[in-house]
C-alpha positions in Angstrom: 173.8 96.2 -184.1 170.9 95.0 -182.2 170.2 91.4 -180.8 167.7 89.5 -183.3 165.1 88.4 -180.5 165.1 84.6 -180.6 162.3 82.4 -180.7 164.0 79.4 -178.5 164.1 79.3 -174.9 167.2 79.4 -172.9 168.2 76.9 -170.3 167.9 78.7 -166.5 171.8 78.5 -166.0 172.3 79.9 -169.1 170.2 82.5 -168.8 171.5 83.6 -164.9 175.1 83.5 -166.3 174.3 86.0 -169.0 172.6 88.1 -166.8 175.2 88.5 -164.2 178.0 88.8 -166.5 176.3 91.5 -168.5 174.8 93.4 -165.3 176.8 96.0 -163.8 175.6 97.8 -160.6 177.7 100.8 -159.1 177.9 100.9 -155.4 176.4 104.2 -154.1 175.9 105.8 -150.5 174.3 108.4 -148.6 174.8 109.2 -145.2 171.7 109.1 -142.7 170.9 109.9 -138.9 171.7 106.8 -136.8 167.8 106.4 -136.0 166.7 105.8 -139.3 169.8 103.5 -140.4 167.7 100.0 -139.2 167.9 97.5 -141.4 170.4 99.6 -143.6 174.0 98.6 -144.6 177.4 100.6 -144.0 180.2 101.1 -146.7 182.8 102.3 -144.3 184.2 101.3 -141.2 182.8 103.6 -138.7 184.9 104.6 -135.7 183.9 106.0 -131.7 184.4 109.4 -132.0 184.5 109.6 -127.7 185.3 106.7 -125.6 182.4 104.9 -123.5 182.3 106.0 -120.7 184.5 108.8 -121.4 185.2 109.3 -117.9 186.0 107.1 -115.0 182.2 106.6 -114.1 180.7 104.9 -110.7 179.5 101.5 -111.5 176.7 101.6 -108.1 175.4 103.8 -105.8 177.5 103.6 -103.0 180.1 105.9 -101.4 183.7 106.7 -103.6 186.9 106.3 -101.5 190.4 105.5 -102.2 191.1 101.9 -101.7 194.1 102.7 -99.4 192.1 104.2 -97.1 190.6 101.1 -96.2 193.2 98.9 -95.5 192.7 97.0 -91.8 189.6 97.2 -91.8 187.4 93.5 -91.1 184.9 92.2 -89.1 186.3 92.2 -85.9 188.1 96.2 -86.5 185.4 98.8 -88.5 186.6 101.9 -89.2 184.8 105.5 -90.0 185.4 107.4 -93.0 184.8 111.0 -92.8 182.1 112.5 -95.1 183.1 114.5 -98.1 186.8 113.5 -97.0 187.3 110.3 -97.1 183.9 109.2 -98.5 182.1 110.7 -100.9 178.2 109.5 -101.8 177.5 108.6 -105.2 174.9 107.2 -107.4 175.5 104.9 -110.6 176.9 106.4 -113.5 178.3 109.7 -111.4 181.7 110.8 -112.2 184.4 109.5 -109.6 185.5 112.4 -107.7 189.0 113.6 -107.4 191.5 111.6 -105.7 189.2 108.5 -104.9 189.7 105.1 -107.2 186.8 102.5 -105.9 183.0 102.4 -104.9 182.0 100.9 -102.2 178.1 99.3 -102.7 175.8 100.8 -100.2 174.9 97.5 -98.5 178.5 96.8 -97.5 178.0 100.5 -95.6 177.7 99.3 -91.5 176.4 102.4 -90.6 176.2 106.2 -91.5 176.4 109.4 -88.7 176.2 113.0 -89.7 180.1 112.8 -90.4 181.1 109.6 -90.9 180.3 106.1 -92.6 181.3 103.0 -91.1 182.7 99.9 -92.9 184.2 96.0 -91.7 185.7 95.5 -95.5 188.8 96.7 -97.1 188.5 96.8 -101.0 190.6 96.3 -104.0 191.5 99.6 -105.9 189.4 99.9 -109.2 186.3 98.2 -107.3 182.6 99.3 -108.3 184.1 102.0 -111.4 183.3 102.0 -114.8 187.3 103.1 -116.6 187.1 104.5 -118.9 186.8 103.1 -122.7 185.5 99.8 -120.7 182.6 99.6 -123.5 184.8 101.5 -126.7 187.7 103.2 -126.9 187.7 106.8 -129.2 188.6 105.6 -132.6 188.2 102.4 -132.1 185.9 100.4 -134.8 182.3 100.1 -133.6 180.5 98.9 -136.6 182.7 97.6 -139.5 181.9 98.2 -143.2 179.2 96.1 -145.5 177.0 95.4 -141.9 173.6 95.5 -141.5 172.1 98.0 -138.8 170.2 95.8 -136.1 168.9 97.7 -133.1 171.7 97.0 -130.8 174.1 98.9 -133.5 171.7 102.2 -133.2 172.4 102.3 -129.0 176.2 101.4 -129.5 176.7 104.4 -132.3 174.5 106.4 -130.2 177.0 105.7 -126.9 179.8 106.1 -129.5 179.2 109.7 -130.3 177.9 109.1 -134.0 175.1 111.0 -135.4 175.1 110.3 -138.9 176.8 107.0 -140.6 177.1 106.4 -144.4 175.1 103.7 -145.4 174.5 102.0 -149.2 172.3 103.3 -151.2 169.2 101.6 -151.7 168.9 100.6 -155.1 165.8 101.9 -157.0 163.5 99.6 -158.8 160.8 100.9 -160.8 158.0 98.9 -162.0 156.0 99.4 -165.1 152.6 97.6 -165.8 151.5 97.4 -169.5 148.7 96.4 -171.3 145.3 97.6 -172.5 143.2 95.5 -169.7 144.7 96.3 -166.3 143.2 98.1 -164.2 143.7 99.2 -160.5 142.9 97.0 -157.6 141.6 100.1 -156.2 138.6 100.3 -158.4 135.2 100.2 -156.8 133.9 97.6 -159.5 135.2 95.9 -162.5 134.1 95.2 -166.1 134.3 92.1 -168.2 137.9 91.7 -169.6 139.6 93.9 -167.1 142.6 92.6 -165.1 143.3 93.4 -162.1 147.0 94.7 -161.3 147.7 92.0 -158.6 151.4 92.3 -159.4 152.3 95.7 -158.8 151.4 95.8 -154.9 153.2 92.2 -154.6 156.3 93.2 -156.2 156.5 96.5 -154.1 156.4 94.2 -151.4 159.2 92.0 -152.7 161.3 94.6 -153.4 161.1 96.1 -150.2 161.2 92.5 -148.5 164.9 92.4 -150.6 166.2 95.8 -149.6 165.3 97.8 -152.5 162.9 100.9 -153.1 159.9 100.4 -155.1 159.1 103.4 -157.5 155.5 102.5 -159.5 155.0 104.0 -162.6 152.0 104.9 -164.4 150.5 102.1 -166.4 151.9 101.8 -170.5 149.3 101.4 -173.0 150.5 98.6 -175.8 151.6 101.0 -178.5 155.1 100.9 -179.2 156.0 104.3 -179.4 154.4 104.8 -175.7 156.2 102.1 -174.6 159.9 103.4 -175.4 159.2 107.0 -174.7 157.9 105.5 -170.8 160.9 102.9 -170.9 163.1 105.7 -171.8 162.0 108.2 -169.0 162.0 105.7 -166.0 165.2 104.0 -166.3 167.0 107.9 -166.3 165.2 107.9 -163.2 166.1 104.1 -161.8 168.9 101.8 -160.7 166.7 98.7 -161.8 163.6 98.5 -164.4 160.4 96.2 -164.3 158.1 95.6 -167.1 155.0 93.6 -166.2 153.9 91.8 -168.7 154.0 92.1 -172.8 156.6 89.3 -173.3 154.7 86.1 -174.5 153.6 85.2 -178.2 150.8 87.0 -178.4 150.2 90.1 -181.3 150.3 92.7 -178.9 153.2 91.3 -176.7 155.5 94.6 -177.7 157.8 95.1 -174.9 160.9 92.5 -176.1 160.9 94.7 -179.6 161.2 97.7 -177.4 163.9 96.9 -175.2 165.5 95.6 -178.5 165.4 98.8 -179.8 166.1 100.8 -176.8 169.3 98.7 -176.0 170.0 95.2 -175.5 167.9 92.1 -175.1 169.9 89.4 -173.7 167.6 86.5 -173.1 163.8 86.4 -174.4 162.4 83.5 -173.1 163.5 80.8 -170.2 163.0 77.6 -170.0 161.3 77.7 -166.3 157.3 77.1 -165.5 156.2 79.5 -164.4 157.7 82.2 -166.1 158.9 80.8 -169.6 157.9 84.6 -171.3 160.1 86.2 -169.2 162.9 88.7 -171.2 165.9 90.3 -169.8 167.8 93.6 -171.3 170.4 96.4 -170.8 168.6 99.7 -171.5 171.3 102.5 -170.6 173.9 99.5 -169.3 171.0 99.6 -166.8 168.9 96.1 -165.8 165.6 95.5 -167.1 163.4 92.4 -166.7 160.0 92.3 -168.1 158.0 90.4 -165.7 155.1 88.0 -167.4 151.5 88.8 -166.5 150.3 85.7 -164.6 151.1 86.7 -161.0 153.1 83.5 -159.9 155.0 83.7 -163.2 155.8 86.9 -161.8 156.8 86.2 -158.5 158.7 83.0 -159.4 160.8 85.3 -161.8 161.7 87.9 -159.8 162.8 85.5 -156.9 165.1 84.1 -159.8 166.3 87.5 -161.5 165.5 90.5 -159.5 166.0 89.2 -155.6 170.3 87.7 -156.4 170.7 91.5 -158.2 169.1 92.8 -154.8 171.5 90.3 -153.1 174.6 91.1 -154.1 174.6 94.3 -154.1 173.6 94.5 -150.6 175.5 91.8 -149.4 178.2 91.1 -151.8 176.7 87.2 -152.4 173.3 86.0 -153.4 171.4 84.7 -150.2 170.8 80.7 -150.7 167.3 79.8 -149.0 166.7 77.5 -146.4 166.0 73.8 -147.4 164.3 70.7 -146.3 164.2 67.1 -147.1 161.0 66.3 -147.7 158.9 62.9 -148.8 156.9 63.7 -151.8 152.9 62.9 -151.0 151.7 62.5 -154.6 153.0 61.8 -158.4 153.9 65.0 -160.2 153.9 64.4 -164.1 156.2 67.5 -166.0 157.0 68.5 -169.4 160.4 67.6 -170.6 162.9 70.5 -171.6 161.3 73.1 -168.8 162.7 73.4 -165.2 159.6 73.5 -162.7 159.3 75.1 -159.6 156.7 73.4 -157.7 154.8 74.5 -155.2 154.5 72.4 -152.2 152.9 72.5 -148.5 154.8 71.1 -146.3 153.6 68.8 -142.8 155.5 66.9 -140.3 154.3 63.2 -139.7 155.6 62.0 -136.4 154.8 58.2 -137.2 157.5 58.7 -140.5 159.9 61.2 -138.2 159.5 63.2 -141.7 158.5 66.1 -143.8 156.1 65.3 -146.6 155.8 67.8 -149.4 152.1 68.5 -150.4 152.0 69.4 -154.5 149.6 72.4 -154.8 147.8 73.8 -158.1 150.4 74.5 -160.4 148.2 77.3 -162.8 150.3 80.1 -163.4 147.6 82.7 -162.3 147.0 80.4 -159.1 148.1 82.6 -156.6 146.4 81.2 -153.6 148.6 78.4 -154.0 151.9 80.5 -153.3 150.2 81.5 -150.4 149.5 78.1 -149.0 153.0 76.8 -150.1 155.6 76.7 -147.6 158.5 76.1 -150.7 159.2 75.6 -154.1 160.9 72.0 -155.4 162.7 72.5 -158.6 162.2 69.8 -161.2 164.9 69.1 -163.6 164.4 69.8 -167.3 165.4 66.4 -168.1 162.8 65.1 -165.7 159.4 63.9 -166.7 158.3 64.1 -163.1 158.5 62.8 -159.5 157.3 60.1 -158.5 155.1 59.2 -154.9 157.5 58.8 -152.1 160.7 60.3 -153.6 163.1 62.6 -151.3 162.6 66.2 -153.1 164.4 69.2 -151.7 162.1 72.0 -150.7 163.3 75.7 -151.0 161.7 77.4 -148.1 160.4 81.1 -150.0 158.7 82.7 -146.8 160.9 85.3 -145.5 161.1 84.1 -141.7 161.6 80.4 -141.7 160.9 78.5 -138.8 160.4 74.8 -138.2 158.5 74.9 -135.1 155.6 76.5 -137.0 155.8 74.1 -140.0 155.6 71.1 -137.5 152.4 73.1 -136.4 150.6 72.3 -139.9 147.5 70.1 -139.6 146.8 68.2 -142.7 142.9 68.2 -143.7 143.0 66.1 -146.9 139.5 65.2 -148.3 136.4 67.2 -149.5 136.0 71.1 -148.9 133.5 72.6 -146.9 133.6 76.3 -145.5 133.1 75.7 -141.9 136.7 73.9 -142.2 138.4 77.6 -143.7 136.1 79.1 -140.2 137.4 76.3 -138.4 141.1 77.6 -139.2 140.4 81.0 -138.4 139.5 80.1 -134.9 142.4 77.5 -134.9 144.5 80.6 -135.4 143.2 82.8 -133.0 143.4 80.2 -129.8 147.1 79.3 -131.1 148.6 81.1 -133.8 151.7 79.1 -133.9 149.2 76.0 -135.5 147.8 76.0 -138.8 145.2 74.2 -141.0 146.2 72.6 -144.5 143.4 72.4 -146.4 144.1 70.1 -149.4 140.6 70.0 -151.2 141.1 66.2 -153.4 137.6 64.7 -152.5 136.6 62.4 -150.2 137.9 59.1 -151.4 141.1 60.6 -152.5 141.8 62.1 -148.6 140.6 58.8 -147.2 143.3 57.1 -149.2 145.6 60.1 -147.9 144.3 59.6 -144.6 144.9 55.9 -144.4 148.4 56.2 -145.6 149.5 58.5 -142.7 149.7 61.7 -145.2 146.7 63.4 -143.2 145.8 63.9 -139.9 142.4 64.4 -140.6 140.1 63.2 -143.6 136.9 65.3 -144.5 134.5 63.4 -146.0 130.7 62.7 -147.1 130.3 59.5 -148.9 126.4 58.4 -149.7 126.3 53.9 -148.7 123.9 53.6 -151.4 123.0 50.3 -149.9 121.8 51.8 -146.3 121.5 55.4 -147.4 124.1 56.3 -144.0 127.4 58.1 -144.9 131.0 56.9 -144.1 130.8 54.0 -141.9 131.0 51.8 -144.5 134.5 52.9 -145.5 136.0 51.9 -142.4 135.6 48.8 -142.0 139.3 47.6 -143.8 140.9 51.0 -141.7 143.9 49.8 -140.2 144.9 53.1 -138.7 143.1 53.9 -135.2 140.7 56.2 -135.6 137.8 58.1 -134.7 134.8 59.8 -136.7 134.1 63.1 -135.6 130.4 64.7 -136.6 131.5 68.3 -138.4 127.7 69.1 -139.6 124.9 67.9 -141.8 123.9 70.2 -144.9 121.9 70.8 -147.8 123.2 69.7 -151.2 121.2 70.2 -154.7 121.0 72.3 -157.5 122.9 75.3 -158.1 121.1 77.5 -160.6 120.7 81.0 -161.8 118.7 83.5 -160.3 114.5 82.6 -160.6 115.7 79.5 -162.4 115.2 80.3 -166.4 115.5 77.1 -167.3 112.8 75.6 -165.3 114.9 72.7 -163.7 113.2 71.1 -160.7 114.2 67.5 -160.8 117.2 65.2 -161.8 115.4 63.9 -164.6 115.7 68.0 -166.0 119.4 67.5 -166.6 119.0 65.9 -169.6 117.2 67.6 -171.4 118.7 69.5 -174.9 119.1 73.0 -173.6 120.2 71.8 -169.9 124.5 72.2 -169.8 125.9 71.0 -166.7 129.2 70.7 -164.4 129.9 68.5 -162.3 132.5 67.4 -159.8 135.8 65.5 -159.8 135.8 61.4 -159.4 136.1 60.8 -155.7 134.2 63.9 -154.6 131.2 63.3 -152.5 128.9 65.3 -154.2 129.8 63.3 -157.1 129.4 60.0 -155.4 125.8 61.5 -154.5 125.1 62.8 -158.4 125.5 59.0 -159.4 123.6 57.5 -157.0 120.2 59.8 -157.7 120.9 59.5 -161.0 120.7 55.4 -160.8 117.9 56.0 -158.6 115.9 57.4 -161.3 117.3 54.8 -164.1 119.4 57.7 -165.9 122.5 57.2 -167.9 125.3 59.9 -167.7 125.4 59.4 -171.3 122.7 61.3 -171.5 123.5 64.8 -169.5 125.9 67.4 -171.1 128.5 68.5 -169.0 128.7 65.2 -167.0 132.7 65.4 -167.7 133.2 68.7 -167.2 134.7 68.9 -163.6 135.6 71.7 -161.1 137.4 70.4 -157.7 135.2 72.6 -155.5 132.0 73.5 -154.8 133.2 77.6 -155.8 134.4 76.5 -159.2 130.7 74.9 -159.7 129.2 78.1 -158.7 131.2 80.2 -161.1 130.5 78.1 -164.0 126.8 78.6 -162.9 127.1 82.2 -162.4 128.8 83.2 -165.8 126.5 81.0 -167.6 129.0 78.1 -168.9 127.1 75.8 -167.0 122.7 75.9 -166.3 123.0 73.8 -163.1 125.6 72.3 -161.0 125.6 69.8 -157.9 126.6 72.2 -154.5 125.6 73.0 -150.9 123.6 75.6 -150.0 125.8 78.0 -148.2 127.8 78.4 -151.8 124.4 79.3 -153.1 123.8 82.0 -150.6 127.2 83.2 -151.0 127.1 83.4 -155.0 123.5 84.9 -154.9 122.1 82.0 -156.8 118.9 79.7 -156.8 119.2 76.3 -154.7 117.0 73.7 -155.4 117.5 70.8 -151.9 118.1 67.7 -153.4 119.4 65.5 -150.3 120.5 66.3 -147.0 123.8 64.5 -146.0 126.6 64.0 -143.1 129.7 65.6 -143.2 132.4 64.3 -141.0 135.9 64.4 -139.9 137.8 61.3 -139.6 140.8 61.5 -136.9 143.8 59.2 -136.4 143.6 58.3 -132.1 146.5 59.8 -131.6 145.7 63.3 -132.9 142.8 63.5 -131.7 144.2 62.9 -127.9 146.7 65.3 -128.7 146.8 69.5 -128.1 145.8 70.1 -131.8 143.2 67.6 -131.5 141.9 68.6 -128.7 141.8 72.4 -129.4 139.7 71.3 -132.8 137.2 69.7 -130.6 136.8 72.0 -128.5 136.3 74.7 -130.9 133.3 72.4 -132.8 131.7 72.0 -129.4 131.9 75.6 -128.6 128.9 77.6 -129.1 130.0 80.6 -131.0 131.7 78.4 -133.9 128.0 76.5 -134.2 126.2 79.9 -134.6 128.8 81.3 -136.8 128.8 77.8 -139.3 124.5 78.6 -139.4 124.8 81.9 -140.6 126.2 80.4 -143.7 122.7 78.5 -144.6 122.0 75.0 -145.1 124.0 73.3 -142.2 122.6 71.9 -139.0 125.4 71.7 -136.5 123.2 69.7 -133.5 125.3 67.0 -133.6 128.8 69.1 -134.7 132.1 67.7 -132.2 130.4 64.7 -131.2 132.4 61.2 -131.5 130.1 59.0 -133.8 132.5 56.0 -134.0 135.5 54.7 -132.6 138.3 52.0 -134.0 137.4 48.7 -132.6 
């Protein structure tokens, strides 16, 4: 009788105890040539099959002799040993000849005739030889069962005699994509309503990351009897099955009925975000997890489902990942009843002694925030959140982990601009170990940031309407030492299709009928700017369309632009040039970076300056269009 798919959502636990008391995976092994077994893990004790050295071997170049036939001699009485006789030239690793039981080194030689060499030094019997089984004895155990192959294991089975050595299996895992819109990432172009397969290459990746072999699988239409007839031909073929996507609430969703029908579905639906569509099933007593589409939904459940199968089978226990303490840097609101795995950057603050934890997007198809996170912090299903400055546990998810480079983070919190993503790339290629965090929040929301020690550096671009000057005015009540770095000046204005249809020339265009706009977030400088031209010209927000609607970065302006939800939008010119739109200058303005003293005195400081100054960076940040960098890396103001 088949399991009636249910229409709650399990609990995590819950869910992980199911699946590892219903999952079953058999142990299998193969043997393999020693040069290909890095990396790979043994089943069976495997033993020297010839001692090393397996024969009594000279340890130096020197001459062999026996020991007794040194005796007496010293300083003040040499004495000659005849050549080929008594003392027999050898060379490290040569086999000790006949008769003879020590080396003596060359430099302890006196002095060597045609027949004889001369010593002043008895030795010890034994001296300067390599006995044999001094490394491994034959038979003896040189790599024990259930270890993994680093290179040092390859040159001791090597010196043990071993060509071959059985190794476990690697399990199989074969990944499915379904659905009627995904295409390829290898297609030249793509249409409207096409997906790109983002998940396929990034679980290969994971799988091989966690031991396993990736097999892809060609992509499953949404029609049910496609579906089981592919289901049913992979997993003869696999040790582990993945179904991407086809497990939410939406009409065509099939795959849960399928892998009802085909065998057993344990859990449809967790309780996790990202990830709540994921469903989990025995089809042939084998493991099969179909993966939700959204790509960090997809990632965040197979780090919870697929990697501890991986896990245990190659190493008898499920791995635990590393973990800091960490302060959290912002409010995080959650739904009750879901467990949340946040993403987080992390920086160290030396004036706190502390990790902070940065919350990033948390969008399900956000991927660029998995690669900017440094961990995940799991928020309780009973929890309606964190709160600003609460101790939060961060799961570190990058495979090598290493604190050295995490206190290397540089915090930029503020607004975006694209000479600071250039800026990181040449941070990265003087010093790779030191990275930029760009947090894109707007300028009064990274001066707040800034001023409360959670950022090293503040971008910013905020219109005085009183003087007409940027910035200065905001740092008057800083009580942090600081100085104001000049990054560039650039063009901001209108955003707006290609030989502007609509006709829009001025501010005052924006409110007319057939005018949409979208603007930015409160606390954005380009927003800041938007209300002061629009109280220039006596004009009410009331009055525009799309004055609520807000994107957090210039990009998400452009897009709106581009695929018509929005006529105009408020941007710099570079995202113009970029987005092969119209730009209409509105107002030139300063963009600078504000630096606590003691960062900017410091290595990282000092490499950042050095970069704006240089030459290359300047002509690099013009190409863009619509910045003048005459005045970029020079020190405006200083703290009083």
């Amino acid at each position: 009788m088949k399991n009636k798919p249910s229409s709650t959502y399990a609990y995590l636990e819950e869910a992980l105890k199911t699946w590892f008391e219903e999952v079953r995976l058999p142990l299998g092994a193969e043997a393999i040539p020693i040069e290909q077994s890095l990396g790979r893990i043994t089943v069976e004790p495997v033993k020297a099959k010839i001692s090393n050295p397996f024969y009594l071997q000279s340890a130096l170049d020197g001459i062999a002799v026996s020991a007794s036939s040194t005796m007496g001699a010293r300083e003040s009485y040499p004495i000659k040993l005849k050549q080929k006789v008594e003392a027999i030239q050898v060379n490290t690793g040569d086999p000790i000849p006949a008769g003879m039981d020590t080396v003596i080194p060359v430099e302890h030689i006196l002095s060597q005739s045609e027949n004889y060499f001369e010593i002043n030094k008895s030795v010890n019997s034994g001296s300067g030889v390599r006995q044999i089984g001094e490394d491994i004895f034959e038979s003896q155990v040189v790599v024990n069962t259930r270890e993994l192959i680093k290179p040092q294991h390859i040159g001791l089975l090597a010196q043990a005699g071993i060509k071959e050595i059985a190794v476990l299996k690697k399990l199989k895992v074969g990944i499915i994509p379904t659905g009627d819109e995904i295409v390829s990432h290898t297609k030249e172009s793509f249409k409207v309503g096409e997906i790109i397969d983002s998940n396929t290459p990034m679980l290969e990746a994971l799988i091989n990351s966690w031991g396993g072999t990736p097999v892809k699988f060609p992509l499953l239409p949404n029609k049910e009897a496609e579906l089981s007839k592919g289901v049913e031909k992979a997993i003869q073929e696999m040790d582990i099955l993945l179904l991407i996507a086809g497990s939410s609430k939406g009409l065509k969703d099939l795959v849960p009925e399928v892998l009802n029908s085909l065998g057993k579905l344990l859990i449809k639906g967790v309780a996790i975000k990202p990830g709540r569509p994921v469903a989990l099933a025995l089809v042939q007593n084998k493991p099969v997890i179909n993966i939700p589409g959204y790509p960090v939904s997809a990632f965040i459940v197979s780090y919870l489902f697929l990697k501890p199968l991986l896990d245990s089978y190659n190493n008898g226990k499920c791995s635990v990942s590393p973990v800091i303490k960490a302060i959290l840097a912002r409010k995080v609101f959650k739904e009750v009843g879901v467990r949340e795995f946040l993403r987080v950057a992390l920086s160290y603050r030396n004036k706190q002694d502390t990790f902070f934890a940065y919350p990033l997007p948390r969008g399900a198809g956000v991927l660029s925030s998995l690669v900017l996170a440094d961990g995940l912090v799991e928020i309780p299903e009973n929890s309606e959140g964190l709160t600003e400055g609460e101790e939060v546990l961060v799961s570190m998810i990058n495979q090598e982990y290493n604190s050295v480079l995490l206190k290397g983070n540089t915090v930029i919190s503020g607004s975006q601009d694209l000479a600071l993503e250039i800026l990181n790339t040449y941070l990265r290629r003087e010093s790779p170990e030191l990275t930029l965090k760009l947090l894109s929040v707007g300028s009064l929301s990274g001066l707040n940031m800034f001023s409360r020690g959670l950022s090293d550096i503040c971008g910013m671009h905020v219109l005085d309407e009183k003087t007409g000057d940027y910035n200065y005015h905001l740092l008057k009540e800083l009580k942090v030492k600081s100085v104001l770095v000049n990054l560039t000046y650039r063009e901001q204005g209108f955003l707006i299709k290609k030989s502007n249809p609509k006709n829009i020339r001025e501010i005052k265009d924006l409110i007319r009928d057939d005018i949409r706009f979208v603007n930015r977030q409160r606390g954005a400088g380009t927003r800041i700017l938007l209300d002061y031209l629009l109280n220039k010209e006596g004009i009410s927000s009331e009055h525009i369309k799309g004055y609520s609607e807000e994107e957090f970065t210039h990009f998400g302006v452009a897009q709106r632009v581009k695929e018509n939800q929005a006529e105009v939008g408020l941007g710099i010119k570079a995202i113009a040039n970029i987005y092969n739109l119209d730009f209409i200058t509105l107002h030139k303005e300063r963009y600078d970076l504000l630096m606590t003293e003691e960062f900017i005195n410091n290595k990282k400081g000092q490499l950042i300056l050095k970069i704006l100054q240089s030459s290359s960076f300047k002509e690099e940040i013009m190409t863009l269009g619509g910045y003048d960098t005459r005045k970029m890396g020079e020190v405006i103001w200083k703290s009083v």
